[in-house]
Each structure stands twice: as C-alpha cells, then as structure tokens.
C-alpha positions in Angstrom: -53.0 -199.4 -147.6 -56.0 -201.7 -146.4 -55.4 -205.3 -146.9 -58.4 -205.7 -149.2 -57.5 -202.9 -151.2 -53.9 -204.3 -151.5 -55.1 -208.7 -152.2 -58.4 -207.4 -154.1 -56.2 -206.3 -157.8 -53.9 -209.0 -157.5 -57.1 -211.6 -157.4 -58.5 -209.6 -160.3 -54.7 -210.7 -162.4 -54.8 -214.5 -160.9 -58.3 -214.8 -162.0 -57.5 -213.3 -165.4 -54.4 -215.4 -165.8 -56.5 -218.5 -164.9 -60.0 -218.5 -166.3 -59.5 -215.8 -169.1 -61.8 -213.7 -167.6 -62.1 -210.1 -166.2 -64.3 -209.5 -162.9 -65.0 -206.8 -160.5 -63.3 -205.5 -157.4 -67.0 -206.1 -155.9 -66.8 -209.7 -157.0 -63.8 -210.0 -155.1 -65.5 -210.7 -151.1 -63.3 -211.0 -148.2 -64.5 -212.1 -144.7 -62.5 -212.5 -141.7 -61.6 -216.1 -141.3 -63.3 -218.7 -138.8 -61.9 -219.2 -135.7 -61.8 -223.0 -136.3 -59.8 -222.4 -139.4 -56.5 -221.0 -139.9 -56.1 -217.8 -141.6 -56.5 -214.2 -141.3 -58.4 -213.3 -144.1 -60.9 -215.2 -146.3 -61.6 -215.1 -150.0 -65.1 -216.2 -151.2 -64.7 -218.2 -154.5 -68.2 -218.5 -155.5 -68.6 -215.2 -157.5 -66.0 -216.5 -160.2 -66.6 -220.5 -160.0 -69.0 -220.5 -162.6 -66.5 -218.4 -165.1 -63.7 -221.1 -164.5 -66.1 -224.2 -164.8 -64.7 -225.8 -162.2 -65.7 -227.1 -158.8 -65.2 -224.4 -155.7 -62.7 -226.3 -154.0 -60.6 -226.8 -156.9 -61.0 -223.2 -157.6 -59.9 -222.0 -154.5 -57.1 -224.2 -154.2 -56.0 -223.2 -157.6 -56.2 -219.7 -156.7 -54.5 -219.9 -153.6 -51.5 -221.6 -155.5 -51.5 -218.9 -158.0 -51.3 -216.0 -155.4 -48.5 -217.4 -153.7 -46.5 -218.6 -156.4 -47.0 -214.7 -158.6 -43.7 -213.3 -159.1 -45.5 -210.4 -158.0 -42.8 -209.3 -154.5 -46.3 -208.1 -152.9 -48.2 -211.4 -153.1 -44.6 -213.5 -151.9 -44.7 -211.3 -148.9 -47.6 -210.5 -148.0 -49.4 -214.2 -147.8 -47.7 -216.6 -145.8 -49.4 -219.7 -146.5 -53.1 -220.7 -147.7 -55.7 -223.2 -147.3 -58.9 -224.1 -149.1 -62.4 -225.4 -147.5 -64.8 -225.9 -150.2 -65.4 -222.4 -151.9 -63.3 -220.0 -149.5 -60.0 -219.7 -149.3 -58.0 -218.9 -145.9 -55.1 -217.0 -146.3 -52.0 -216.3 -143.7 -50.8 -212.8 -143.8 -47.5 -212.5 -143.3 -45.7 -211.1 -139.9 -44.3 -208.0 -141.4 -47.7 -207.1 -142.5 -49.1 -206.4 -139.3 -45.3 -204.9 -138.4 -46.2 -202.4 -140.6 -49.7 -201.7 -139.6 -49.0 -201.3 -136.1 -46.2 -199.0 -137.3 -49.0 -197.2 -139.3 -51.0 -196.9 -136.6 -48.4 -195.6 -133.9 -47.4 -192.9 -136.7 -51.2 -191.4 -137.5 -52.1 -188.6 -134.8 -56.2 -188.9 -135.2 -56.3 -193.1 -135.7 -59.4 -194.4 -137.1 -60.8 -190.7 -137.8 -61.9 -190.2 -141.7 -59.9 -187.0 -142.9 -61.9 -184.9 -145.6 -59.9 -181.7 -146.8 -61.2 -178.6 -145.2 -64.4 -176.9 -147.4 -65.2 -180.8 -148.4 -67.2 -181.8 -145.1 -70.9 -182.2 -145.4 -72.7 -180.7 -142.6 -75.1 -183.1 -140.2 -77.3 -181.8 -137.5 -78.1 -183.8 -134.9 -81.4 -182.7 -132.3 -81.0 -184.7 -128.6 -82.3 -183.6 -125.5 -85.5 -181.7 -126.1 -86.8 -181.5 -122.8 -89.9 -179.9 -121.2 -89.3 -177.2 -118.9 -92.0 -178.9 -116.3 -90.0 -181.6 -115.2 -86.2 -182.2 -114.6 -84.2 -184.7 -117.1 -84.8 -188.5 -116.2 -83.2 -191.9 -117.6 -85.3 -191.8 -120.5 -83.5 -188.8 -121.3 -80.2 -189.8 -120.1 -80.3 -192.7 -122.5 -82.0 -189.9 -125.3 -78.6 -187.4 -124.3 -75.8 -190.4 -124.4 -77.0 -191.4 -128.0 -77.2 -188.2 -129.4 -74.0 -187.0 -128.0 -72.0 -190.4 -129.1 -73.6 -190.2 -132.2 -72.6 -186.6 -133.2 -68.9 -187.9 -131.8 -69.3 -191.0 -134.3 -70.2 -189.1 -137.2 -67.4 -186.2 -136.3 -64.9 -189.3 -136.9 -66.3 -190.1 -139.9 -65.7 -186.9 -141.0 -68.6 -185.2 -141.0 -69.3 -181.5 -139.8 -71.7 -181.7 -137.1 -73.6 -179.4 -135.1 -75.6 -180.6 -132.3 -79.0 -179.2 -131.5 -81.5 -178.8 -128.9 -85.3 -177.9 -129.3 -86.5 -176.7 -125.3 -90.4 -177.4 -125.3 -90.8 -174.3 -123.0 -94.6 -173.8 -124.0 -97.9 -175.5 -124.4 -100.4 -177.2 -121.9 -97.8 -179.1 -119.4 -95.7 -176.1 -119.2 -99.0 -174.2 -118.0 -99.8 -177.1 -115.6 -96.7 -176.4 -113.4 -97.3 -173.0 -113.7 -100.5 -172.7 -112.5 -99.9 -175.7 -109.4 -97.1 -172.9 -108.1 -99.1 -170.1 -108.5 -102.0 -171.7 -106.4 -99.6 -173.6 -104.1 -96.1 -172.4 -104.3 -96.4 -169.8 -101.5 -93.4 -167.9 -103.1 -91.1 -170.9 -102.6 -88.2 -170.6 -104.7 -84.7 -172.6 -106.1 -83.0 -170.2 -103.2 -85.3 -170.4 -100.6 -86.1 -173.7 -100.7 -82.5 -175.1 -101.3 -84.0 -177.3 -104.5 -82.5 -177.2 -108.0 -84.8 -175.1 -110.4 -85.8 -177.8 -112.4 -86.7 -180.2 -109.8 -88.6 -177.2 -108.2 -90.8 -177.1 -110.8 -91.3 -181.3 -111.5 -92.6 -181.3 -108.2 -95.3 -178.6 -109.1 -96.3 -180.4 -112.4 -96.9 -183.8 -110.2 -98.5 -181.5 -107.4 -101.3 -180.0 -110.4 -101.7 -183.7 -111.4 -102.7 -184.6 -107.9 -105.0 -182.2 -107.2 -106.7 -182.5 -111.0 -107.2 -185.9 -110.1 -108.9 -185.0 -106.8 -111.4 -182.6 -108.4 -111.8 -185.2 -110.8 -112.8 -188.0 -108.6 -114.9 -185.4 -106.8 -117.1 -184.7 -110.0 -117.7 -188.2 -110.5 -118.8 -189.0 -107.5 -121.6 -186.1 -108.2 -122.3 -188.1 -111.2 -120.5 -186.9 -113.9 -118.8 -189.9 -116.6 -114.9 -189.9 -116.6 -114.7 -188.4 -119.5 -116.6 -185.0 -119.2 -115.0 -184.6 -115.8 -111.6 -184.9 -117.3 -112.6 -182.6 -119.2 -114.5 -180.2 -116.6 -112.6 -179.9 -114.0 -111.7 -176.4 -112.8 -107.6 -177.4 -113.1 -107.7 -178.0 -116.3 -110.0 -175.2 -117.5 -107.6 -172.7 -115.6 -104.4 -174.5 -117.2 -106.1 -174.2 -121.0 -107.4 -170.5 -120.3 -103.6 -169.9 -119.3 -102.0 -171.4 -122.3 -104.7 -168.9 -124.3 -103.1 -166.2 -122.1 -99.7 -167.2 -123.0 -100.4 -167.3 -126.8 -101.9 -164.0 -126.9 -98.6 -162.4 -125.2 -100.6 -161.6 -121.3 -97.9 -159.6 -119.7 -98.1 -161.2 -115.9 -98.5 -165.0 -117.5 -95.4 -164.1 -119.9 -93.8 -162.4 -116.8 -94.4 -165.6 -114.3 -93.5 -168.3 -117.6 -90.2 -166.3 -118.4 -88.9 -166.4 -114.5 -89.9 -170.4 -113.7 -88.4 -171.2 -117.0 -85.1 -169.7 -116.1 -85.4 -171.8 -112.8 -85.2 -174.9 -115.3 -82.6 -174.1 -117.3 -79.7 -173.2 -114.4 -80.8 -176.9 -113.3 -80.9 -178.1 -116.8 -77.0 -176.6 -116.9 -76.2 -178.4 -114.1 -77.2 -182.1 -115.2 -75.9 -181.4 -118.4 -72.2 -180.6 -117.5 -72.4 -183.6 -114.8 -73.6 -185.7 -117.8 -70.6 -184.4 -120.1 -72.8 -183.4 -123.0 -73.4 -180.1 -124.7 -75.2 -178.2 -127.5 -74.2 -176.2 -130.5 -77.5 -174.2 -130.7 -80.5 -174.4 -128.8 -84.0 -173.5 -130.2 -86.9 -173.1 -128.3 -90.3 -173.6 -129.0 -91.6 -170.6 -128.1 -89.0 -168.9 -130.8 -90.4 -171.7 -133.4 -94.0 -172.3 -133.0 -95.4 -169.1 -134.1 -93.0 -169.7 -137.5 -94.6 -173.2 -138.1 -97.9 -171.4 -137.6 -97.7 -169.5 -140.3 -96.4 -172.5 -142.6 -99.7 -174.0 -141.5 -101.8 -170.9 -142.6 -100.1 -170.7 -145.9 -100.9 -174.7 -146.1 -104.1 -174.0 -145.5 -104.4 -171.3 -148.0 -103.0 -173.4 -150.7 -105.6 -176.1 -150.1 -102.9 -178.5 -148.3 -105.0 -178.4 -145.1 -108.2 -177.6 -144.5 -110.3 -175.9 -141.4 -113.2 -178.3 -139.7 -116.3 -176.5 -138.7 -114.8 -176.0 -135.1 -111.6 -173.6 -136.2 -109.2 -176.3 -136.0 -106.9 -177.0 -138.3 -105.8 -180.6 -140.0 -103.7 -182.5 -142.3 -105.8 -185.2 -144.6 -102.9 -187.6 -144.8 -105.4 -190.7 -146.9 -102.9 -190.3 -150.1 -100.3 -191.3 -148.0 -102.2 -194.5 -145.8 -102.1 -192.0 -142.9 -104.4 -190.4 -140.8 -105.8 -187.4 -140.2 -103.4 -184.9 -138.0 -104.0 -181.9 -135.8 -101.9 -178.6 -136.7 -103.7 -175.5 -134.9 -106.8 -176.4 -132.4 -109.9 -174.9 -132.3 -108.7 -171.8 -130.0 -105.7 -171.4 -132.4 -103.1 -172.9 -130.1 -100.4 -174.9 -131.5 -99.3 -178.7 -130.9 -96.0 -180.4 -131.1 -96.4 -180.8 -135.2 -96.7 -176.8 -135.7 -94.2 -176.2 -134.0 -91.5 -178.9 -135.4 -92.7 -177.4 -139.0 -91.2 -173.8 -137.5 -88.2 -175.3 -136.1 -87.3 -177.1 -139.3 -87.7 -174.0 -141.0 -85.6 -172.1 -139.1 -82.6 -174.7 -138.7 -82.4 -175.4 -143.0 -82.4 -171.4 -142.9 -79.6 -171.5 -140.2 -77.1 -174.3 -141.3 -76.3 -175.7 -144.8 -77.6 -178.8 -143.2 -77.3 -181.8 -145.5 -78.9 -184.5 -143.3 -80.9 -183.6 -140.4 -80.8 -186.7 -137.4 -83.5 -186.6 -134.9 -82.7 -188.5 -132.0 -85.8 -189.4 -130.6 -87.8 -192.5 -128.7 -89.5 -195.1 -130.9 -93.1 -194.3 -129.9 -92.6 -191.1 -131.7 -92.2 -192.8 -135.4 -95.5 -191.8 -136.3 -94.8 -188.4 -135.4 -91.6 -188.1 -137.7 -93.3 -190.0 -140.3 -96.0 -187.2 -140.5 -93.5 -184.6 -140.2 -91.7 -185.6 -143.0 -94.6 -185.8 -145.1 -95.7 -182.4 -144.7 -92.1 -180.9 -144.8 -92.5 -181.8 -148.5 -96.2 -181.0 -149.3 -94.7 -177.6 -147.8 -92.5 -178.0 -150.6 -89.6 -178.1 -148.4 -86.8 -180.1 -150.8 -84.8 -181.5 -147.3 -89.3 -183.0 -146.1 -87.8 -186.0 -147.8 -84.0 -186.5 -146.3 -84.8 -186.3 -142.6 -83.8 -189.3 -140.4 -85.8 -190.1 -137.6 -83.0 -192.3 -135.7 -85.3 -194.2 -133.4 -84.3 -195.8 -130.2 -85.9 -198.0 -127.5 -87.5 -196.7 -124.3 -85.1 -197.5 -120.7 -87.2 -200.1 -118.7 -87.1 -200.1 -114.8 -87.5 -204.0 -113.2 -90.5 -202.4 -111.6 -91.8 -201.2 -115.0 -92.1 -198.0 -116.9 -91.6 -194.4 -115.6 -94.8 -191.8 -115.1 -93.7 -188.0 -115.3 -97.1 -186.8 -113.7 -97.0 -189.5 -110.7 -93.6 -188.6 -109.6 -92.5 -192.1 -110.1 -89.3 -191.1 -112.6 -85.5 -191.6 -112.2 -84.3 -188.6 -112.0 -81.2 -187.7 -113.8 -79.5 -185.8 -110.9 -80.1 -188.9 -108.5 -78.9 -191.6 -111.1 -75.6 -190.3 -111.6 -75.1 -189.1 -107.9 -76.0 -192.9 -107.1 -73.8 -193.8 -109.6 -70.7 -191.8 -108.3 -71.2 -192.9 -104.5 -71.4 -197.0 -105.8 -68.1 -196.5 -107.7 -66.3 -194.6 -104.7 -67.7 -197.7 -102.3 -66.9 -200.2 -105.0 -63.4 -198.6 -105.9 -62.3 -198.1 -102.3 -59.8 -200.8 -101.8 -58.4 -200.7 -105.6 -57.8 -196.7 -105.0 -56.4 -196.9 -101.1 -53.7 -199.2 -103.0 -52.3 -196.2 -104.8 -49.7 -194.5 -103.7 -50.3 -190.5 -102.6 -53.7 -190.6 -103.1 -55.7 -187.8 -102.5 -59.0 -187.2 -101.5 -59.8 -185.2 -104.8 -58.5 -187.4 -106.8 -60.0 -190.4 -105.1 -63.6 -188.4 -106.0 -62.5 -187.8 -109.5 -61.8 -191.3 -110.0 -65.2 -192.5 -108.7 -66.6 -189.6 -110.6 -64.8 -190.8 -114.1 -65.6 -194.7 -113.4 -69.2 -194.3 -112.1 -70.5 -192.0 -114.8 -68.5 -194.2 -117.2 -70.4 -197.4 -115.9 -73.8 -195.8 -116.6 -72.8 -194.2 -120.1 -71.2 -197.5 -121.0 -73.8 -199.6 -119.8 -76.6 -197.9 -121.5 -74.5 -197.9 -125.0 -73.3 -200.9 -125.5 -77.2 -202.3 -125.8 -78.3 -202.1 -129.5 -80.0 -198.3 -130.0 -83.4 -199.9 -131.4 -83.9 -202.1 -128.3 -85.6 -201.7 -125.3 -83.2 -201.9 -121.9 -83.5 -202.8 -118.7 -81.1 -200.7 -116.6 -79.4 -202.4 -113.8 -77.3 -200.1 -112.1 -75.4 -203.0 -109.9 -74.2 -204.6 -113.2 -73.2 -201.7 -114.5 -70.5 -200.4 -112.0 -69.0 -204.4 -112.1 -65.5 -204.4 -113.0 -65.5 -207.6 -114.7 -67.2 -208.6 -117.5 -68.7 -205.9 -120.5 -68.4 -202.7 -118.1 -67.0 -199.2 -118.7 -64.7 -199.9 -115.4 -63.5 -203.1 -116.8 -62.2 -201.2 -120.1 -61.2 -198.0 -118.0 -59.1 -200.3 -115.6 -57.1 -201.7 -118.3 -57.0 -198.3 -119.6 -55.3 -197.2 -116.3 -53.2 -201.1 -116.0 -51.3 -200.0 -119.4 -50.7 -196.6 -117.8 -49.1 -198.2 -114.4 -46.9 -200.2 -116.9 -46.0 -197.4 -118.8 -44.9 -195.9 -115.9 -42.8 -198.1 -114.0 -41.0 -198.5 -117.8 -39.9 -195.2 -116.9 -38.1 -194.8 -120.6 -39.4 -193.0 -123.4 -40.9 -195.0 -125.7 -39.8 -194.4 -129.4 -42.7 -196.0 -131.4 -40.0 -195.3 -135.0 -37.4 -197.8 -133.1 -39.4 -200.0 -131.1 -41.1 -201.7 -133.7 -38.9 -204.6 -135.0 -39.8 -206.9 -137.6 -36.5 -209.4 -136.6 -39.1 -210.0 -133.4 -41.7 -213.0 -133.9 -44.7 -212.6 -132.8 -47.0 -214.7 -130.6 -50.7 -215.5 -131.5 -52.1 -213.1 -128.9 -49.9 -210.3 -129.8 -51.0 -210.9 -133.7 -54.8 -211.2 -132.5 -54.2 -207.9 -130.6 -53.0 -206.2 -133.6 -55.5 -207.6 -136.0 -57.8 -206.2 -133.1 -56.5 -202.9 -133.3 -56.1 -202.8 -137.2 -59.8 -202.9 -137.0 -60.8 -199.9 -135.3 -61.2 -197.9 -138.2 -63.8 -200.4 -139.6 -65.7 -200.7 -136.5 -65.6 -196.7 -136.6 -66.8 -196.6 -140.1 -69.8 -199.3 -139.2 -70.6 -197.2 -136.5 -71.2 -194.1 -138.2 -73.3 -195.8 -141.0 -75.1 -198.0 -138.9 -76.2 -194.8 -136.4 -75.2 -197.1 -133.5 -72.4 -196.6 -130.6 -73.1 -200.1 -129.4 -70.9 -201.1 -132.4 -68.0 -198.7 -130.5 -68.9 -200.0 -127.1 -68.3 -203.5 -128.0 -65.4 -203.0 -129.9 -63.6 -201.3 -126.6 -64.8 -204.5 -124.8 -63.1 -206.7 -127.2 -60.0 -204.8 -127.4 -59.6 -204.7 -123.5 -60.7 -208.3 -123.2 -57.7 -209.3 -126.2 -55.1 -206.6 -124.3 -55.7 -208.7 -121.1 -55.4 -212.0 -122.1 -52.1 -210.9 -123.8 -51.0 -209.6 -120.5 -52.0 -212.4 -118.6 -49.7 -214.8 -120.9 -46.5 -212.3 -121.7 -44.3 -210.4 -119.6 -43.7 -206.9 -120.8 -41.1 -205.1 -118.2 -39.6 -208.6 -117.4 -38.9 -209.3 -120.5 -35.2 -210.2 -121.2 -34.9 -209.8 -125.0 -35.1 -205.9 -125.3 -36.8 -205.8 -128.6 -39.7 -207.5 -127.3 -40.3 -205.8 -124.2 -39.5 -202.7 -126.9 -42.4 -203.6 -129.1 -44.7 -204.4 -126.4 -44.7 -201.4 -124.7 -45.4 -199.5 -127.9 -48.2 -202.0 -128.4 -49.6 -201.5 -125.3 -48.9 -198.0 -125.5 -51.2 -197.8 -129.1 -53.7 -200.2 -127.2 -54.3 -197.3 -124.5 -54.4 -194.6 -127.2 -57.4 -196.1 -129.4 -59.3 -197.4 -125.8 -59.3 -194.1 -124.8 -60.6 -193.1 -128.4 -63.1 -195.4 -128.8 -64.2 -194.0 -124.8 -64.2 -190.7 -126.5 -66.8 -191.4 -128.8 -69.3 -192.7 -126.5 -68.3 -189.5 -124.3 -66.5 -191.7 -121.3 -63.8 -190.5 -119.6 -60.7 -193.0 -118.8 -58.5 -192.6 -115.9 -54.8 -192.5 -115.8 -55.2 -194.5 -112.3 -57.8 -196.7 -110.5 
C-alpha cells in the first residue's frame, strides 16, 4: 500500500479526535519534504487550520504529536519522528517501511506498470510517422517517431490498450513532383542500379524538380513576368498538377509509374524504421483514405455544412467557430490534406473501438487539428470532439531550420549511422577493457549506446519545446546522457557478476540491517517510479521518464561511490545491496524501455 494511502485515514481520525471535525481524503495534501528539512514526507496543515481555530504551527505540531502517540500499531511504526515548520509537517518514516517497499518491489514481475483485468482496457490509438513518399525520414521525423513510439510504450504501462498507427501521404502534388523530375531525368536509374536506398532515390528527385522549377521560373521573370504568375506558369508545375489530375482519375501508366517508385520508398522506409527500433500496428495510406473523406465532404456539402464557390472548389465557413475559411476539394476536384484526414478518421473509428485517438504531430500543425476536429463533429462524428492533437516542438539545427526541397535536411539514415560510428570511437577504450571481446559485440555495443544517446537526448527535452540537437553532447558519458544511465546499467551488471551467487531477493532483504542515507534516498528513488510512470502517461511526456532514469542513475552512483557492496564484511549488507542494486538495474532498464532504448549488459 502507498504511503499516502496508508497516513491519509489515520490524519482523517487525529483530525476528528482533535478539532471535532470530519474532512476529506482530498483535504489531506502530501508533498515530498524539502531538502533543507528533515523528513520524508510532508503534511500541508492549512486545509484544516481554520476548523481547529488555531494557528498552523500549533496545528501541525499538535498533529504531529497525535499521530505518533495513536495507539494505532500502524502510526507507532510507520513514523519515526516529526517536525513542524509553520503550517507543514515533516514526518520520518520509519526503516522498515522502505524494507518493505523494496521487498514489494523485488516481488512484482511488471514494477510500475498499471494492471487492469483483461476485457477492462480502454483502447488508445496513437498516429506517428506519417511521412511523404518523396523524400526519406529526417530529424524532424526522428524526434516525430521517438515521441510517438515512447508514448504508446507510456500509455501501455499505464494500462492502456494501444495500437500504433501510421497514415503514408503517398499522393498529392509533392508525390507528383518526384515523379515527374525521374521521369524527365531519371534515365531509368533505379534503388539496384544505382546502389541508393529507395527512399533517398526519390528525395533526390523531389529536390532535382525543385531545382529545375526554380530555373524556369527565374527564366520567365526575366521575360517579364511577376513572381507570382510565373510560379504559377511554369511548365513544371503545370505538368506536376496535370499528373496529380491523371492520378485522381485512375491513368493506367501514371498509376503504374506512382505504384513502383512508391514501393522504392517503403523498402527504405523499412530499413530506417527497424534501425530506429520503432514499429506500427496498422498503416493507412492516403490513397486508401482520401477518396472516403471525399465523399464525407460531398455529403457535407449536400447537407448545407459546406458550400461550393463559383470556381468548383469546395470550403468550410468556420466564422461560428472564430476560424477561417478552409479548403476541402479544389477547383479540379482534387483533394488536400483535410479530405483526406476526414477519410482516415473514418476508417480508423470503423476499425478499432478507439476511445481516444493521439495525433502525434509538430506544433505548426495546431490549426490543422483544430479544424479537423471541428468538422469531425459538424460531420456528426461523436469521437470530432475527443481527439488530442499532442503537439510537439520542431528540432532546430545551430545553422537553422531544415528545407525538404533544397536538399538541406538531416537525413535519418545518416544521423543514426553518425551516431553509431561516434559511440564506437568514443567507447573504444572503455570496450577494449573487457575481457573476450568481440568484434560483433563491440558493434552492437556502439550500436545500443549511440542510438541510445540520440533517442535519449531528444526525449529528455520537454515535448512542447523547440530543441537544438547537439549530437557531441549527446553521446557524452557524463552528465544527463543515455550512455551515462546505460553505463551504470552495465556497472551493476559487472557487480552482479563477479558476486557470482544467486541472489535471493525473499532472504536478502533484512530489516536487523540499518540503513545509510544514500541507500534510503535510493529506495525513496526507486519507490517512485510508479509515480513518475503515472505523470508520464497523463502528462503525454517521456521527458518525465527520461529524467527520472537520470536521477535514478545519478542516486545509484553516488551510493556506489560511498559503500562497498562485494567488500562488504557484514553479509547482510552486502546481501541487501546486491538485491538493491540488482532492483536498481531492473527498473533503469524499464524506464529505457519506455523511451524505446536499449541497455547493455557490458560497456
């Protein structure tokens, strides 16, 4: 049982027994206690001072008094001692107390995982990803992949049923771009001919079509024409729209030449995926969706939710709501991003007994989800209303933002390849040091630690902020890193090892042993994983994971650094530090687990 739920009835009886008056287990606030007081757990007085008519401090220091003079055998053991500062008492837990949670702890299989009973679990979908086939996966979508996958892992722990999604923009203008620049200039080069990976194949097409728009741009304006009408005249472009038109009305050879470049993308798509260590549940794709939120659109537009301008296109008035107008179907009949988000919702509420849908998307599209939601439920969709746009901040570069269309992105595939090599530079000495090392292993362990640095680095920043990534700091091994927290990770497995004895958690835990401050702060520390698992999961945010790791490894090594474990001379010490150390590994590698980093047994 929590300690709150175990002090929070017997303050409700001191209170009563005191003041002659009944309050609420949510008058009854706890805080952990200041560092520059001593306790473990506080007691705010204030929501009761003006029942007893008396001053705070007197009240707490009569409270405090009470508790630990009740007959009551749980109060006499459980608090140790107490002290009062104005209105907030400080209490001292007793040693057996945390005895017994570190017992707890070494005795539950899943720690700091909510159970449900089977049939109970709500179901949450969580979309991530959602990349264009024109272009290869970049940093803005590593950070986009990381968040979504952590958070479907958060919310799994906080037992929810979760099923992760991924909407592929395979269609639309930019998709037509690339295929038209490889058409005109690809001179039948291939993934296999031309040794590049599918996806990166085609990136380089999309900048290529970008490039040579430009040109004939610059060209018409230097026959006279303003900026804008050449934008809009140029031959690329009209080619690229009169595609897209093609596309849309099912054209056999654009269907045929869209169908085999996509398939390009998604074998490289695969392959950054699985080096990334994220996956899907069920992938939609726009081309399967669009043509669905079409017809919602239509039958808007026959109910008098939209209406048609002069031109054909079709739009949203959103005045009622302080909104703008927005687009649905242009004047050709083509599609945008909105139709086809309409479809997809459709189709996923249809699929899954979803009961809160997560979108996992940058902050520039709030607008965008904000619409979206709004005409779910003039749709008369019933989930328009429930859909959480979990917005995060863009991935800034010290030489500024990224441009998809000027080549000037990070690419995925480089990143973490750049990230593996630093950590197998980096790591060199620390791995030649272990004994029978192999090559393979020596790669694994650079490939664990270097995609652990970026994955760590990028979560442990608050989701709603804007980052600047700094690869160097990452891969340090001091200081809030994934290889700091990885390599105490793999220190408590060399210890376990040269122990070399089975480690019986049942008989290993002694309450006749005192323990030191840092061993109490350590299992305080680890006592609070469930909480920082629960604040995770509400709050949408694996930073709150990320830092907790930190602060677990940082508390495990300063214990180390002050207390022998296999030189120990009394044997019930060195006993119950193992097992502590021992339960410190288990919920590090845990807490690793939910922000989808690996932790190696060696380094």
């Amino acid at each position: 049982m929590k300690l709150e739920e175990i002090l929070i009835p017997k303050v409700q009886e001191v209170v009563k027994q005191l003041y002659s008056v009944d309050i609420t287990p949510a008058q009854v606030q706890f805080q952990k206690t200041r560092a520059e007081f001593e306790g473990d757990i506080t007691l705010v007085v204030f929501p009761f001072v003006k029942a007893a008519r008396k001053a705070p401090a007197q009240v707490a220091q009569e409270v405090g008094e009470t508790l630990t003079n009740s007959p009551s055998p749980i109060a006499n053991r459980l608090i140790s001692s107490f002290n009062a500062v104005q209105g907030f008492l400080n209490l001292s837990i007793a040693q057996s107390y945390w005895v017994e949670q570190l017992q707890s702890i070494a005795d539950t299989e899943n720690y700091g995982q909510l159970t449900r009973g089977e049939g109970e679990k709500p179901l949450m979908m969580v979309e991530y990803s959602s990349p264009n086939t024109n272009k290869p996966l970049h940093l803005g979508h590593v950070r986009n992949n990381l968040l979504g996958y952590s958070i479907a892992k958060i919310q799994e722990a906080n037992g929810w049923n979760v099923v992760k999604t991924n909407i592929v923009n395979d269609r639309g203008i930019h998709i037509c771009k690339s295929m038209l620049a490889w058409q005109k200039f690809g001179n039948g080069e291939t993934p296999e001919n031309s040794g590049k990976k599918g996806d990166h194949l085609i990136g380089d097409y999309y900048v290529r079509f970008d490039k040579e728009y430009k040109a004939q741009i610059k060209e018409l304006m230097a026959q006279g024409m303003d900026e804008e009408t050449a934008k809009k005249e140029a031959p690329l472009i009209k080619e690229a729209q009169a595609m897209l038109v093609k596309w849309e009305q099912n054209d056999p050879e654009v269907r045929a030449l869209w169908q085999k470049m996509n398939e390009w993308v998604y074998a490289g798509f695969d392959e950054t995926y699985k080096q990334m260590g994220v996956g899907f549940d069920k992938i939609y794709y726009e081309s399967d969706t669009y043509l669905v939120g079409k017809g919602e659109v239509e039958r808007g537009l026959a109910k008098g939710d939209f209406y048609r301008r002069e031109d054909g296109s079709v739009w949203a008035d959103l005045a009622q709501n302080g909104l703008d107008e927005k687009l649905l179907l242009r004047a050709d009949g083509t599609s945008v991003y909105m139709t086809q988000d309409i479809g997809t919702a459709k189709l996923r509420f249809e699929d899954y007994p979803i009961d809160k849908m997560v979108y996992v998307v940058g902050n520039e599209q709030e607008y965008h989800f904000k619409v979206l939601s709004i005409l779910l439920d003039r749709l008369g969709f019933p989930f328009g209303k429930e859909l959480v746009h979990f917005s995060y901040g863009m991935v800034e570069l010290p030489n500024g933002k990224m441009k998809s269309r000027e080549g000037t992105v990070v690419d995925a595939d480089d990143l973490m390849a750049q990230m593996i090599a630093d950590a197998k530079e980096i790591s060199k000495d620390k791995v030649n040091t272990l004994p029978d090392i192999t090559e393979a292993e020596a790669n694994e362990i650079a490939r664990v630690v270097g995609l652990g640095a970026l994955k760590y680095f990028i979560l442990k920043v608050d989701p709603r902020k804007n980052m600047l990534f700094n690869p160097e700091e990452s891969i340090d091994f001091n200081g809030n890193t994934g290889p700091f927290i990885q390599y105490t990770y793999a220190r408590i497995q060399s210890v376990l090892r040269k122990a070399n004895t089975p480690i019986d958690c049942r008989l290993s835990i002694s309450e006749s042993v005192t323990l030191s401050d840092k061993e109490l702060s350590l299992i305080q520390r680890l006592v609070d994983y469930p909480v920082a698992v629960r604040q995770a999961g509400d709050e949408f945010s694996p930073a709150v994971i990320a830092n907790y790791a930190y602060a677990l490894a940082c508390d495990f090594n300063s214990f180390y650094h002050d207390h022998s474990i296999l030189n120990e001379a009394d044997a019930d010490k060195r006993a119950l530090r193992l097992v502590l150390a021992q339960i410190v590994a288990k919920v590090i590698k845990s807490a690793m687990a939910l922000l989808g980093i690996e932790v190696p047994n060696r380094m």
